[in-house]
C-alpha positions as CSV (number, residue, x, y, z in Angstrom):
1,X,9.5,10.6,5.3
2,X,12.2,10.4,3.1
3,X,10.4,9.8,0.0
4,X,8.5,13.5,1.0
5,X,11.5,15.0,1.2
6,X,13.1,13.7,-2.1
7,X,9.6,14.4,-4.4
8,X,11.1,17.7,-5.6
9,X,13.7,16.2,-6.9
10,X,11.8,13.1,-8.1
11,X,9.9,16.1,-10.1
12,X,13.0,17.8,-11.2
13,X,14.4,14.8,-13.0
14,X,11.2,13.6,-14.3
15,X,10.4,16.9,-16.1
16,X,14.3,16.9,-17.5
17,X,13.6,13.2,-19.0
18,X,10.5,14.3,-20.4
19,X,12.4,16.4,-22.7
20,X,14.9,13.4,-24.2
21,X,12.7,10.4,-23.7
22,X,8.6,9.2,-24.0
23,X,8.0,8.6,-20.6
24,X,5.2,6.4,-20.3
25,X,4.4,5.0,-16.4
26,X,6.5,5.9,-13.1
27,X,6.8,2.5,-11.0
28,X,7.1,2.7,-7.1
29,X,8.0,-0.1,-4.5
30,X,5.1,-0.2,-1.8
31,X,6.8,2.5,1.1
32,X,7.1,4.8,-2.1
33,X,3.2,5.5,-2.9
34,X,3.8,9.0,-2.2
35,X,6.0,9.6,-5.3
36,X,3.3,8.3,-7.2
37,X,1.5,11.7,-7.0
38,X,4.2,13.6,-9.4
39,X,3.0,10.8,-12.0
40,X,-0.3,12.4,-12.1
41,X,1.5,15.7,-12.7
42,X,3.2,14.3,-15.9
43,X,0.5,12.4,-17.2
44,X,2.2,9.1,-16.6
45,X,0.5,5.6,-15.2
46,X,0.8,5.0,-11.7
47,X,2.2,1.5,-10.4
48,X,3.2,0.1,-7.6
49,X,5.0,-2.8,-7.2
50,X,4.1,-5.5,-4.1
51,X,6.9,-8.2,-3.8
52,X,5.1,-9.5,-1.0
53,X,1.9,-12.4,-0.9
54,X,-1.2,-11.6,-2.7
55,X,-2.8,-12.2,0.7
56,X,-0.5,-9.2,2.3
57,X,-1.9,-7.3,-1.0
58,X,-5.4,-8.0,-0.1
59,X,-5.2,-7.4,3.4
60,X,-3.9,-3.8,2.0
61,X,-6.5,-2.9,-0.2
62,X,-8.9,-4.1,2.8
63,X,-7.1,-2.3,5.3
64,X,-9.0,1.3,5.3
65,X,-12.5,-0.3,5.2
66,X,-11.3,-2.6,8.1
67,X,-9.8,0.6,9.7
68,X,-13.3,2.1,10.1
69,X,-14.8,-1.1,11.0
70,X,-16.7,-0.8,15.0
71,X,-15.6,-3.9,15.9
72,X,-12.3,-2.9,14.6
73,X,-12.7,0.5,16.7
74,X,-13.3,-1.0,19.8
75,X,-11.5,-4.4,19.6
76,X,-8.2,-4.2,17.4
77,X,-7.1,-7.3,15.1
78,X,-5.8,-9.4,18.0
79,X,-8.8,-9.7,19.5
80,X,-11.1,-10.1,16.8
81,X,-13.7,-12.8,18.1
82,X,-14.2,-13.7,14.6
83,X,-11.4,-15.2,11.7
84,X,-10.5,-12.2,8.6
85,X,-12.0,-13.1,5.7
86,X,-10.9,-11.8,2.9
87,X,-11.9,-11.8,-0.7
88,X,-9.9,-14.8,-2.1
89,X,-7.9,-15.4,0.5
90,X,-8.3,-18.1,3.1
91,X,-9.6,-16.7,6.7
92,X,-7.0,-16.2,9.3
93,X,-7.3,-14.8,12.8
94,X,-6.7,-11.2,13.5
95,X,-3.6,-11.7,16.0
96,X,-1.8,-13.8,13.2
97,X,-1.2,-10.3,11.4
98,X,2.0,-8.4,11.7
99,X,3.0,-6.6,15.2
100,X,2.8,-3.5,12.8
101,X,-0.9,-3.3,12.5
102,X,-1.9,-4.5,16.0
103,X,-1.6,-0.9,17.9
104,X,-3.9,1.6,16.5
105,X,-2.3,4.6,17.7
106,X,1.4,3.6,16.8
107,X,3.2,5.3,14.1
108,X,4.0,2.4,12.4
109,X,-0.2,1.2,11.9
110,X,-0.9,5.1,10.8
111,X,1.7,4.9,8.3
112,X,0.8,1.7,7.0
113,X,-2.6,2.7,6.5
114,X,-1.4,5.9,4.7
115,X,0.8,3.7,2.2
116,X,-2.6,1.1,2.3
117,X,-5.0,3.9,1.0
118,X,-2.7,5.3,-1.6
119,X,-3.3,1.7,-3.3
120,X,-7.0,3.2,-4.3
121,X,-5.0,6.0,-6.5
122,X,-3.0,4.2,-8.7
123,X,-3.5,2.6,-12.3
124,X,-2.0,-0.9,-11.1
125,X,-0.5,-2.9,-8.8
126,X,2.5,-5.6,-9.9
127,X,2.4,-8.5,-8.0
128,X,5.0,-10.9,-7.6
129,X,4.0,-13.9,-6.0
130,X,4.1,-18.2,-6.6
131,X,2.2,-20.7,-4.6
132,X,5.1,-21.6,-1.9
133,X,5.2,-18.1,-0.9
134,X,0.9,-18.2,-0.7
């Protein structure tokens, strides 16, 4: 919510920039997707930047399609009967996933499937991940 409420601003300093320097990409951390829209307004590469496991990234992109899965619908993650599987990613079980995304109609699962299918908008995603952390 606050990121809505500061993209006027974002906008504002943007377009002053644009007059002293060749802005190029606008880079956003993950709960900041939203901003990315103004990039689109100045021409500028979108990017958002995932500091968490490239699992937690695919798991995001997936999100949305899981989201209108049935058995999704009906069941939840928790109690999946089946492991997720997950291009490139080893299968896990649906209950190992976060608190955050286990209750459909919480505010906290709608919001993280807002900032999940903004992923599909922008020009990249910069990942920063290492083995131990996998």
């Amino acid at each position: 919510m606050t990121v809505k409420l500061a993209l006027l601003s974002l906008c504002q300093a943007l377009s002053s920039l644009s007059f002293h320097a060749q802005l190029v990409a606008l880079i956003a951390n993950v709960f900041s997707v939203d901003a990315l829209e103004i990039a689109k307004q100045f021409n500028l590469k979108s990017y958002v930047y995932f500091p968490m496991s490239v699992t937690s990234l695919c798991f995001c992109i997936k999100f949305p399609e899981l989201d209108e899965d049935q058995e999704m619908v009906s069941a939840g993650f928790r109690d999946l009967s089946q492991p997720l599987k997950l291009p490139g990613c080893i299968a896990f079980h649906g209950k190992d996933l976060p608190d955050i995304v286990q209750e459909r109609s919480s505010e906290s699962y709608k919001t993280i499937l807002h900032i999940c299918k903004r992923f599909n908008f922008v020009d990249g995603i910069i990942v920063n991940s290492f083995l131990e952390l996998e």
